[in-house]
N, C-alpha and C positions, 0 to 999 in steps of 0.2 A: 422791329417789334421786340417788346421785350419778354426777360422769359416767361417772367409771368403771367403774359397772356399766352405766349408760345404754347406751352404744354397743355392749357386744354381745349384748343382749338387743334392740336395735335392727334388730341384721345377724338376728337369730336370724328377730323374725317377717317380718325383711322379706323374709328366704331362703322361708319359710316360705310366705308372700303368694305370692311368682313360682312356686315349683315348685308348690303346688299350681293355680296360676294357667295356667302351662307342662305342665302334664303330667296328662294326663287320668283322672279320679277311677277309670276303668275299665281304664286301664291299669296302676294300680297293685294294684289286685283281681286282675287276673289275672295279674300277677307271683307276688302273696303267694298265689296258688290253685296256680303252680306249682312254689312250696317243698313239697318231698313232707316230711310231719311224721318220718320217720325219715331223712332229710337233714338238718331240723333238728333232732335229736337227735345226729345225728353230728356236727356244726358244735358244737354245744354240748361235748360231749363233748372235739373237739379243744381247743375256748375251754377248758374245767375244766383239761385237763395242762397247758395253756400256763400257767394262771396259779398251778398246783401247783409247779410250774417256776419259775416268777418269785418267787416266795415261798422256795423250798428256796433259791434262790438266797445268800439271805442268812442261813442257817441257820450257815454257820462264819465269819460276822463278829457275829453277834446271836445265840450260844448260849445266853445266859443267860434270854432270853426263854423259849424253847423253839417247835417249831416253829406250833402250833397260835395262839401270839399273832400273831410274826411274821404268819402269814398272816391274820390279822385286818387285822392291820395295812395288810398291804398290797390285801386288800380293799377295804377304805375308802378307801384313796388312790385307786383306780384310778376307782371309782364315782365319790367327790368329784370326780377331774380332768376327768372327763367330763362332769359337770352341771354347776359352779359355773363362773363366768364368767371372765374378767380373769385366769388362775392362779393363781385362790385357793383350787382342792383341791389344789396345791402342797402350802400349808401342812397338811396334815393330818398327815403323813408326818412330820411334825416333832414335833406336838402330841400323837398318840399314842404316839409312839416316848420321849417324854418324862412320858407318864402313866404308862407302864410302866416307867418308872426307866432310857430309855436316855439317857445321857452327849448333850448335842446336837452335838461335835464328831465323836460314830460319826453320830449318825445325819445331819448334813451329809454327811458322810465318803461312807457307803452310797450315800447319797443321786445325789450326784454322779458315784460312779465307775459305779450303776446307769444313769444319764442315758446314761451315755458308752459302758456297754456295749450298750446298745440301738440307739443308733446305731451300732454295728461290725459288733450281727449284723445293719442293713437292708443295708448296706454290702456286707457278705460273700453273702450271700443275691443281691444284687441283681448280684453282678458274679457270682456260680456259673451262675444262669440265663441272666443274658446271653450266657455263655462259651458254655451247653451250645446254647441257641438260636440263635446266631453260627458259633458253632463255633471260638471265639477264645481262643487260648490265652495273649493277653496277660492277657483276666480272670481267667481261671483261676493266675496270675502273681502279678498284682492278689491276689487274695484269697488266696494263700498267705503275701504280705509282709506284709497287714493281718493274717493271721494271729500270725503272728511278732512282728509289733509291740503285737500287745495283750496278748500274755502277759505280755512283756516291760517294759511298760510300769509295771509294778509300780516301776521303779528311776527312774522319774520325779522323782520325790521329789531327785534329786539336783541336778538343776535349779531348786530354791528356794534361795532366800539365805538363811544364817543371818543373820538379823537379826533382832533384837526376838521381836513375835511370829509371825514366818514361820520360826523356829528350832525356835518349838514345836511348829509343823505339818509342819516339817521330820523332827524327831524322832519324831512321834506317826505319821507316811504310813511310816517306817524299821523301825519295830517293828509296823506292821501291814499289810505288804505282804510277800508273797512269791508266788515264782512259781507256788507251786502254787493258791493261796488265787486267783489273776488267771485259771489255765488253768481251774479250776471254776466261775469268774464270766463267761468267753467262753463254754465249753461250756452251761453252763445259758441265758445269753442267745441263744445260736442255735439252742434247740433250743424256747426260748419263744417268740420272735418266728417260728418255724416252723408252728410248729403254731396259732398264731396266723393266720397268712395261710391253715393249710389249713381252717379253719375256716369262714371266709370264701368261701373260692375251692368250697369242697366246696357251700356254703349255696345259690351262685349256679352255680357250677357252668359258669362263661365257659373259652373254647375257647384261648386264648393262656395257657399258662399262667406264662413271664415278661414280658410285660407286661401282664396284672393282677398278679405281683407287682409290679409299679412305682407302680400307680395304688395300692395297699394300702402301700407305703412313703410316697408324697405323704400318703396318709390319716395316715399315723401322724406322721409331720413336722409336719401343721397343728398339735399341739397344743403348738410348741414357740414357735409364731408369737406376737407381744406381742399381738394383739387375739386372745383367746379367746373366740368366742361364745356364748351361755347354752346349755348340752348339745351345744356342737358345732357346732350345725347352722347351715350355711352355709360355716364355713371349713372345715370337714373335707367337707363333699361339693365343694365346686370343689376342693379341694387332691386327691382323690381323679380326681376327673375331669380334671385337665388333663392330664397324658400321655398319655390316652389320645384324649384333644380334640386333640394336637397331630399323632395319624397321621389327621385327617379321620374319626374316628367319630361315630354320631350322636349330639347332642348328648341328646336326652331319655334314648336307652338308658346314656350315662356317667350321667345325673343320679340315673336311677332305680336301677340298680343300688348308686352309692354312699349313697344314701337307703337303700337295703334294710341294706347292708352295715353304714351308719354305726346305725342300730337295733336290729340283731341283736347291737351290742356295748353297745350302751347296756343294753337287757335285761338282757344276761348279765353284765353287771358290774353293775349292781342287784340281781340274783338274789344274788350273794354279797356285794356290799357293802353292802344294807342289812341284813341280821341280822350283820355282824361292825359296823355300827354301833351297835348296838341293845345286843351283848354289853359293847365297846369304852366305852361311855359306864355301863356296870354295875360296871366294875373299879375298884379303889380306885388313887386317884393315888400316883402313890409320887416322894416329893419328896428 
């Protein structure tokens, strides 16, 4: 094995080793005894529009697919990024989108500006509740300008140098960038990453409702970290628990909850990423 997968299958059992080591067989029983099963049906239910949403997302840069690939597609990624170690369900996203005969400068292209819209809606999300729980109207300031700027960011493009081959990227971000095509790719990311958090936040049901989302943005950030560990676990539950470790909460109630949290999405992105892998591997390559 090499090291590279070594080390975070390493961090995986060793997280693995202390919390169940740290946290008592029965208090984790009585956590999951008090998920009422039509909770988690609700939770699930917000998890499905969120990632119906993240998938439409890409529906007017990948028409050709149609929507029903597309969201294969992006099934599998999401599954993949979750279990495989080091970000290597990264690369799915690429490998699918190019079985299906996508171009791999779009699907870079998607790829990237997706990255970057997901980070605008923890962004935007993260300064609304601060604002409304503060009562601070410089957030609310704050996320009208990062508003404004991501629309607009479409014209980005003008800040590469024609040179060589950054002329071609030049040209290629110019004919497929517009403001409206950027205002449909914010609105669909803040409305994913929404209903995303209320998913989560509905499952467990914690009393703060913007600082658990902060602990649910740290969660989502871990996977951006260069040590990804085997299905997550270890970096996503500390990245989850540290804000909320930093106002003196207890530390086993952060652990367990982000263990609940980080599970109930492992699940549900298994729920639809293994049968769109299963379909996804039945389609003919198209070269």
């Amino acid at each position: 094995m090499s090291k590279k997968l070594l080390v975070p299958i390493t961090i995986s059992f060793a997280f693995l080793f202390i919390f169940f080591h740290y946290i008592p067989v029965e208090k984790l029983k009585e956590a999951l005894s008090n998920v009422k099963p039509e909770d988690f049906l609700l939770a699930f239910f917000f998890y499905s529009l969120s990632q119906l949403i993240r998938s439409l997302r890409w529906f007017p840069m990948m028409r050709e697919l149609g929507f029903w690939n597309i969201h294969l597609i992006n099934s599998a990624n999401i599954f993949l990024n979750n279990v495989l170690p080091a970000r290597t369900g990264e690369l799915s996203w690429f490998y699918y989108a190019k079985k299906l005969g996508v171009p791999l400068k779009l699907s870079v292209w998607t790829f990237f500006v997706g990255r970057l819209f997901d980070l605008v809606a923890l962004l935007f999300w993260g300064t609304i509740f601060y604002g409304s729980a503060k009562g601070s109207l410089v957030s609310f300031f704050f996320a009208l300008i990062l508003s404004i700027v991501s629309v607009l960011s479409y014209k980005a493009y003008f800040l590469i140098p024609s040179w060589k081959k950054l002329k071609d990227l030049k040209e290629y971000l110019r004919e497929n960038s517009s403001f409206k095509l950027f205002t449909f790719l914010f609105v669909c990311s803040l409305l994913s990453v929404l209903l995303k958090f209320l998913s989560l936040w509905k499952l467990l049901e914690v009393s703060s409702f913007s600082q658990f989302f902060i602990s649910f943005s740290f969660g989502e950030l871990s996977t951006i970290l260069p040590v990804h560990s085997f299905m997550g676990y270890g970096t996503y539950e500390l990245s989850f628990a540290l804000p909320s470790k930093l106002t003196g909460e207890p530390t086993k109630d952060l652990l367990l909850n982000a263990f609940l949290a980080h599970n109930f999405l492992l699940i549900s992105s298994a729920i639809y990423g293994i049968p769109s892998l299963f379909i996804l591997h039945g389609k003919r390559i198209n070269n």
